[in-house]
C-alpha positions as CSV (number, residue, x, y, z in Angstrom):
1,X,-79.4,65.6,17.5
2,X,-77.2,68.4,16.7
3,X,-74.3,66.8,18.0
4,X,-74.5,63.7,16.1
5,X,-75.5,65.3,12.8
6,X,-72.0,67.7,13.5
7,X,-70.0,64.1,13.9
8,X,-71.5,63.1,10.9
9,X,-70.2,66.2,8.8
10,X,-66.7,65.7,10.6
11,X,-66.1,62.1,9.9
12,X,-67.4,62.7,5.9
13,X,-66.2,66.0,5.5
14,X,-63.2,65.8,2.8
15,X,-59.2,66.3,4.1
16,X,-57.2,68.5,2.1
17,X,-54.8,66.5,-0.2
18,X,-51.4,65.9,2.0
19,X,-48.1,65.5,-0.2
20,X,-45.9,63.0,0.2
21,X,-43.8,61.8,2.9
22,X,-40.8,63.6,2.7
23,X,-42.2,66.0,0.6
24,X,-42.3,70.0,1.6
25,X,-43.7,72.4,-0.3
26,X,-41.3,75.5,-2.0
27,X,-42.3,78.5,0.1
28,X,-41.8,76.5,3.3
29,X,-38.5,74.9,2.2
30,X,-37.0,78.5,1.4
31,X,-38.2,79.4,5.0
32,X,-36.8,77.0,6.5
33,X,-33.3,77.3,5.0
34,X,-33.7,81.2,5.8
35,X,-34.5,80.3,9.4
36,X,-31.6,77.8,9.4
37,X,-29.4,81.0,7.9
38,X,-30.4,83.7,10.9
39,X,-30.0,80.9,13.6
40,X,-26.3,80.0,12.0
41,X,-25.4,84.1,12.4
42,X,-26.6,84.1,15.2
43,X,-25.3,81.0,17.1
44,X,-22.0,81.7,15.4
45,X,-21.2,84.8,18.1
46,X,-21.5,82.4,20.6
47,X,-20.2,79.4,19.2
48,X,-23.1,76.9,20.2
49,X,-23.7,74.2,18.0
50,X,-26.2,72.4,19.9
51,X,-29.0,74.7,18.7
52,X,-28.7,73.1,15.3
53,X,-29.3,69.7,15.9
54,X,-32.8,70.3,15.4
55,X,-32.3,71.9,12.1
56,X,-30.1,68.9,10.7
57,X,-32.7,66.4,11.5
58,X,-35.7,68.0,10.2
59,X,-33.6,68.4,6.7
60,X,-32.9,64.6,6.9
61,X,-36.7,64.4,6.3
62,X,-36.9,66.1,3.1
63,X,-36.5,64.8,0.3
64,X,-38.2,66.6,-2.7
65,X,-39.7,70.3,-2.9
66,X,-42.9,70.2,-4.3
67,X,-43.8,73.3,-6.8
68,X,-47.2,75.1,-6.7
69,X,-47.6,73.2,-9.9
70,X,-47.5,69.8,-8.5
71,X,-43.6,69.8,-9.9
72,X,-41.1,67.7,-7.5
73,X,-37.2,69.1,-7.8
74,X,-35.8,66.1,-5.6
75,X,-33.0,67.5,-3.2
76,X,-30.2,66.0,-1.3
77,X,-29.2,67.9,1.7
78,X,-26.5,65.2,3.1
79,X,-23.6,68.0,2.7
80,X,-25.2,70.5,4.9
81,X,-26.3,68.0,7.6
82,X,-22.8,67.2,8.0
83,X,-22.0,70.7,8.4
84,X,-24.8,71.5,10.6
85,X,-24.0,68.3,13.1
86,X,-19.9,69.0,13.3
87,X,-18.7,69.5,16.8
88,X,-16.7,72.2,16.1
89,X,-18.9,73.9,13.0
90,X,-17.0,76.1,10.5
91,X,-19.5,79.0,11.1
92,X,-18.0,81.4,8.4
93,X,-18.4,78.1,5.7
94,X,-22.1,77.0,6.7
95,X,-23.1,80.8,6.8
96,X,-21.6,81.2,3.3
97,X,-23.3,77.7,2.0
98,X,-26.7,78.9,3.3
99,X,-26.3,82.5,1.8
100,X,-25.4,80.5,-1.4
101,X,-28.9,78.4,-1.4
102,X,-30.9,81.1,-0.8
103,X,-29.3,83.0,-3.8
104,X,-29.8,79.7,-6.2
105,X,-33.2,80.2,-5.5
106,X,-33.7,82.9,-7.9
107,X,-32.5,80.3,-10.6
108,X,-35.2,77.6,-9.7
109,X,-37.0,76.7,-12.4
110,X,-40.6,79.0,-12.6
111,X,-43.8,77.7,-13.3
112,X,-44.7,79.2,-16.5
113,X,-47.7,76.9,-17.5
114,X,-50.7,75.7,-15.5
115,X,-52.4,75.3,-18.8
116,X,-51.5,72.2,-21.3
117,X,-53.5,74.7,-24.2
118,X,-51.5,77.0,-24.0
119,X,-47.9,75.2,-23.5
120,X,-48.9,74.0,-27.1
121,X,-49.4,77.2,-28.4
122,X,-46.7,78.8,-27.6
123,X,-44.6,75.8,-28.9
124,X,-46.1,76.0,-32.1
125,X,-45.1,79.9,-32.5
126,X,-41.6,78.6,-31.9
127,X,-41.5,75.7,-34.0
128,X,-42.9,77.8,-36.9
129,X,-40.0,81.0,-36.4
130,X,-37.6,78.4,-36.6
131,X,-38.9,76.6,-40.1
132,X,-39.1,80.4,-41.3
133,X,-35.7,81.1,-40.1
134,X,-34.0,77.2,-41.8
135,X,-35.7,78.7,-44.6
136,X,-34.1,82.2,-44.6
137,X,-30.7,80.7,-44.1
138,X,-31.3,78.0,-47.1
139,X,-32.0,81.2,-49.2
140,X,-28.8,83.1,-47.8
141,X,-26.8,80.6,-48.8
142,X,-27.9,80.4,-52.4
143,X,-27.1,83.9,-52.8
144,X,-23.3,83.8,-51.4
145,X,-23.1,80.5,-53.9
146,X,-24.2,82.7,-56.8
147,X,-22.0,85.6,-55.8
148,X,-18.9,83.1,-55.9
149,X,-19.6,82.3,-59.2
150,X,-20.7,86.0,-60.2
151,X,-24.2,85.6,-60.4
152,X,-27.4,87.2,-59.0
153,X,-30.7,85.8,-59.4
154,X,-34.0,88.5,-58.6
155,X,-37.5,87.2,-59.7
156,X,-35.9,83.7,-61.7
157,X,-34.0,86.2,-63.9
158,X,-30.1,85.8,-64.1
159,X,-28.1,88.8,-64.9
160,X,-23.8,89.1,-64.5
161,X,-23.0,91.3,-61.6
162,X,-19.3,90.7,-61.0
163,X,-16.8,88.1,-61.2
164,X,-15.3,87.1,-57.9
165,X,-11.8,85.8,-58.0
166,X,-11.8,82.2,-58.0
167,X,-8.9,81.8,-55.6
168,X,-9.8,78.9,-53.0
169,X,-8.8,80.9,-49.7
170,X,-6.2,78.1,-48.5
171,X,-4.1,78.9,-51.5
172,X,-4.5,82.8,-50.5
173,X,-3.0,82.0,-47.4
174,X,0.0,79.9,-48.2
175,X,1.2,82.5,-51.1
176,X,0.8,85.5,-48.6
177,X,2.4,82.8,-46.1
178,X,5.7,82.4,-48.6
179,X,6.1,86.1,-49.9
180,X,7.2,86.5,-45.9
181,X,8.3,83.9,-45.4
182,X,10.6,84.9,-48.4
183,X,11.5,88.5,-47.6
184,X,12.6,87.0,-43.8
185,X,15.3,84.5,-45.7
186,X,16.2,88.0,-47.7
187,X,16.7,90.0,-44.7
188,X,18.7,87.0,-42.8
189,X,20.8,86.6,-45.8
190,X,21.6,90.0,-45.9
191,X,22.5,89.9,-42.3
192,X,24.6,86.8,-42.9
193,X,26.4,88.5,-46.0
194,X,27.6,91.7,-43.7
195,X,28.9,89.3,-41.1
196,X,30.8,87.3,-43.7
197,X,32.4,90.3,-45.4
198,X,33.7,91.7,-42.0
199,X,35.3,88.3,-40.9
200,X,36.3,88.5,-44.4
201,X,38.2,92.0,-43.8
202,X,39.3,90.9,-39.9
203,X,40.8,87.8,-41.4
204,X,42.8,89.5,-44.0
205,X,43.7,92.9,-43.1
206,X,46.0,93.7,-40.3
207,X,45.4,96.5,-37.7
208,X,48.9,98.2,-38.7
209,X,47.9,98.4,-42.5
210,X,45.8,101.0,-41.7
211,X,48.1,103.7,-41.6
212,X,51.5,103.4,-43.3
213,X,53.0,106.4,-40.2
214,X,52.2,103.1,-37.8
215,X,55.6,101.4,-38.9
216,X,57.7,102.5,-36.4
217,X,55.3,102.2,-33.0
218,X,55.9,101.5,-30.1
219,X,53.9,99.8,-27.5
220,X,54.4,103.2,-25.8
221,X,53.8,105.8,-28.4
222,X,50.5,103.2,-29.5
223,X,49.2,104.2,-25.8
224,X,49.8,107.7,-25.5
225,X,48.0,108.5,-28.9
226,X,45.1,106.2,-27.7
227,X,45.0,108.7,-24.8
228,X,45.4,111.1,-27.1
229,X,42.1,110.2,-29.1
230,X,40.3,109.4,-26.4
231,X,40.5,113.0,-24.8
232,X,39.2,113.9,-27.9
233,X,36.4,111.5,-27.5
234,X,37.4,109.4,-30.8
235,X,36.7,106.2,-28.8
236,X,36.7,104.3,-32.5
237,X,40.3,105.3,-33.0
238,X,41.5,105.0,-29.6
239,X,40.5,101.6,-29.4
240,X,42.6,101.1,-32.8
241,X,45.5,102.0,-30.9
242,X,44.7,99.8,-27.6
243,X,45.1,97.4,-29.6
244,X,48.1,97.8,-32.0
245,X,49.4,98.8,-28.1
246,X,48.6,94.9,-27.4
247,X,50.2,93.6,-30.0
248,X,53.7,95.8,-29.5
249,X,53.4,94.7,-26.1
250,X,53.1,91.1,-26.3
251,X,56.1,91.2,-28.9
252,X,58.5,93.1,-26.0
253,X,57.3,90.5,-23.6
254,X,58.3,87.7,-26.1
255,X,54.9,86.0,-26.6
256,X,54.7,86.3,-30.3
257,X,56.5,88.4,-33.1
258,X,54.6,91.1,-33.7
259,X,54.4,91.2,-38.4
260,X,52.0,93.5,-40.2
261,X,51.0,90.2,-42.1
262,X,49.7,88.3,-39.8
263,X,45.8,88.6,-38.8
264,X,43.9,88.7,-35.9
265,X,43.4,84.9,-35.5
266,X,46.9,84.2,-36.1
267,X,48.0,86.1,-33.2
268,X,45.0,84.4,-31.0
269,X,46.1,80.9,-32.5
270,X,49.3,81.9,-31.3
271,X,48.4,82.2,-27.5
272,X,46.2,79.1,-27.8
273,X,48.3,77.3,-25.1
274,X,49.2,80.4,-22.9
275,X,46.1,80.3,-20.8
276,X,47.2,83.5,-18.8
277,X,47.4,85.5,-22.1
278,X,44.0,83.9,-24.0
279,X,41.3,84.8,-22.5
280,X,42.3,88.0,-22.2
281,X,43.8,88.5,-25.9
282,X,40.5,87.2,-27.4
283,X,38.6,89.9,-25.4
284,X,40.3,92.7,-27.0
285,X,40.4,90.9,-30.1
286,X,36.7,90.7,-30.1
287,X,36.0,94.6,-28.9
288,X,38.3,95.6,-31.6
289,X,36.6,93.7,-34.4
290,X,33.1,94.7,-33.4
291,X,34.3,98.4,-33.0
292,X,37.1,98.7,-35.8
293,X,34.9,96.7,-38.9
294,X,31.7,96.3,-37.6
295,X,31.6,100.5,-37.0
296,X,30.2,99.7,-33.2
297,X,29.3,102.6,-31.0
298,X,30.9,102.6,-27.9
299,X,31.0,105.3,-25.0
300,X,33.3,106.6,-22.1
301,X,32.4,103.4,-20.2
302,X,33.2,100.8,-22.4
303,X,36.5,102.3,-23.4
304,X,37.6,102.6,-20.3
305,X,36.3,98.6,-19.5
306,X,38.7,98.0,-22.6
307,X,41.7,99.7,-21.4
308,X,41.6,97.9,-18.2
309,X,41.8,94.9,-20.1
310,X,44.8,96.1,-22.3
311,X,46.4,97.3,-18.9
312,X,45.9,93.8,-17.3
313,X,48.4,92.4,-19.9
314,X,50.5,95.0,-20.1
315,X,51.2,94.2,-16.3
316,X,51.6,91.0,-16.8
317,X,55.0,89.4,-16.1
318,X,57.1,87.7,-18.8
């Protein structure tokens, strides 16, 4: 008798609720992955493969991770399988994917609410802030309209604080915009006027009006007071004389006539079909100008760059 009523109470007793196929529930699915992490460490010393086969097909079953709530977050594991079944596994990747699962775990959504009640309650605190705060904002805006026009309102009673400017702030902009934009064309005019009025001055004044005692050098005695000056470290003036030194010396070699009248470009017009001369000429044309008229600086080095230049003609044969 007591054996059938015990039969009885097994074949009527309830069974616990089973979830779905292919459902797992959360705390076994993160142990699982975990175990799956360890055995991936530790197969990967001895590279065996193999001992996750069995891993890869239980995650083929899953699909879905049911929450203590009853919540299903539906998963797709076909990635790791893949990995998991490779003949030759990538066992610092799969190591580094599994690490990465368990850490998105942390950012799985929490169950916050078992009870409907109080899911509405606490919406209804947040709807209400936010109404208070669209109203708080309406008002803030009201104010900063009244302070554009200059005035306040307190208690429905209007009184003149201040006057704000009543500039619309593109217009700001674009005047600010042209007053610099204006003093750059000022300062590049400038620039342009300096340039002009040395050209001006190279154009139309002659090295050997400088100094009336320059009429009777020589490409020699031009030289040895450029080596004079430059002993004395009056670079400015020794390059002067480098270059009146040019000049005389082109004249003795017969490739121009040497006149007091004529200006810098003339004499480099002049050469304009001597290609062995040109180059060179308009060189120590340009050092000249830029040192003589445009008051460069220029040291030891560059003098002595210059000379060479002057001594490259100078060498040169007729």
């Amino acid at each position: 008798m007591f054996l059938y009523l015990l039969l009885i109470t097994w074949i009527f007793a309830p069974t616990p609720a089973q979830p779905p196929t292919g459902v797992i529930q959360e705390a076994d699915y993160w142990h699982l992955i975990e175990t799956v992490w360890q055995d991936a460490q530790r197969y990967a010393s001895v590279n065996d493969p193999t001992r996750l086969r069995d891993a890869a097909a239980q995650l083929q079953t899953i699909t879905a991770v049911q929450q203590p709530d009853g919540h299903l977050i539906p998963v797709n594991h076909t990635f790791l399988i893949s990995q998991l079944q490779q003949e030759n596994i990538n066992w610092s990747d799969l190591i580094g994917l599994l690490r990465a699962m368990l850490d998105e775990r942390a950012r799985w959504p929490e169950v916050r609410y078992r009870d409907p009640t109080q899911a509405q309650a606490d919406l209804d605190t947040i709807l209400a802030e936010l109404a208070i705060k669209a109203v708080e904002d309406a008002e803030l805006t009201a104010v900063e309209a009244d302070l554009r026009e200059g005035q306040w309102t307190p208690n429905n009673q209007t009184r003149r604080v201040f006057t704000l400017p009543n500039i619309p702030l593109p217009s700001l902009f674009i005047t600010l915009l042209g007053l610099v934009a204006g003093f750059i064309l000022l300062l590049v005019l400038l620039y342009a006027f300096r340039r002009l009025a040395l050209d001006f001055a190279a154009d139309h004044e002659s090295p050997s009006q400088v100094e009336d005692a320059d009429e009777n050098l020589t490409a020699q005695t031009a030289l040895t007071r450029a080596q004079t000056l430059s002993r004395q470290q009056d670079y400015r003036s020794a390059v002067r004389y480098l270059y009146l030194s040019t000049l005389l010396i082109l004249d003795e070699k017969g490739v121009f006539r040497y006149n007091r009248s004529r200006t810098n470009r003339e004499y480099l017009q002049s050469v304009a079909n001597k290609p062995e001369v040109a180059p060179v000429l308009t060189d120590v044309v340009e050092v000249f100008d830029r040192v003589w008229y445009g008051y460069e600086p220029i040291d030891d080095e560059q003098y002595h760059q210059y000379q060479g230049r002057v001594e490259k003609l100078r060498q040169q044969r007729k």
